[in-house]
N, C-alpha and C positions, 0 to 999 in steps of 0.2 A: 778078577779082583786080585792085585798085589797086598802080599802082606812082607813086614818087615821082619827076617831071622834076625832074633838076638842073640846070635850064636856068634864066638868071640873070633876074627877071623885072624892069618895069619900074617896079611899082607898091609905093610902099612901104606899101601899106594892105593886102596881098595876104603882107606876111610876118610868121612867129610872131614871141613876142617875141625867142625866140631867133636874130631875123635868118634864119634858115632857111626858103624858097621854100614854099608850102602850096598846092602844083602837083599835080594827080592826072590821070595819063591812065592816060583805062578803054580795058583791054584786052579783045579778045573769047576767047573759049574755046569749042574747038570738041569736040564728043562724037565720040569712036571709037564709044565702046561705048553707044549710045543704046537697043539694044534692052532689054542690060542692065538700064541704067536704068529702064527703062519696066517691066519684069518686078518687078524689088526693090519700085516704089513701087507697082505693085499688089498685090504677096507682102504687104508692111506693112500696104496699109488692108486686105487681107482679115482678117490678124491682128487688127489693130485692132477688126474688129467682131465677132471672134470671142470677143473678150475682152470686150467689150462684154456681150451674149449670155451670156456664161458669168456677169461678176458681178449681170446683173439676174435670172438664175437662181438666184443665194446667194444676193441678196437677198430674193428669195421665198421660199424655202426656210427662211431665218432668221425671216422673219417669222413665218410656219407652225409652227414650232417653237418661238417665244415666245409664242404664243397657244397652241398646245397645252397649253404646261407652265405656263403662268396659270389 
């Protein structure tokens, strides 16, 4: 997450045109919930490839069933 210093700087090549500082200090961010995390982003690719799997099944399926009915 960027926040903007409104610290007055010294270069004038360094502000918008609206005069306004184009100053960013990066903050760190720290996980409570890191297990969490790591749980949801494996829940999701499991999903992901389960969906996967499921539409190259319709796909086949569909295909199968347009040559049939040709």
């Amino acid at each position: 997450m960027n926040a903007i210093s409104k610290q007055a700087m010294q270069d004038d090549e360094n502000l918008q045109p609206g005069g306004e500082p184009n100053q960013y200090q990066h903050q760190t961010m720290t996980l409570h919930n890191t297990v969490g995390l790591v749980f949801m982003s494996i829940f999701s690719f499991v999903l992901l490839m389960v969906l996967a799997r499921q539409q190259a099944r319709y796909h086949e399926l569909a295909a199968r069933w347009a040559e049939k009915n040709d």
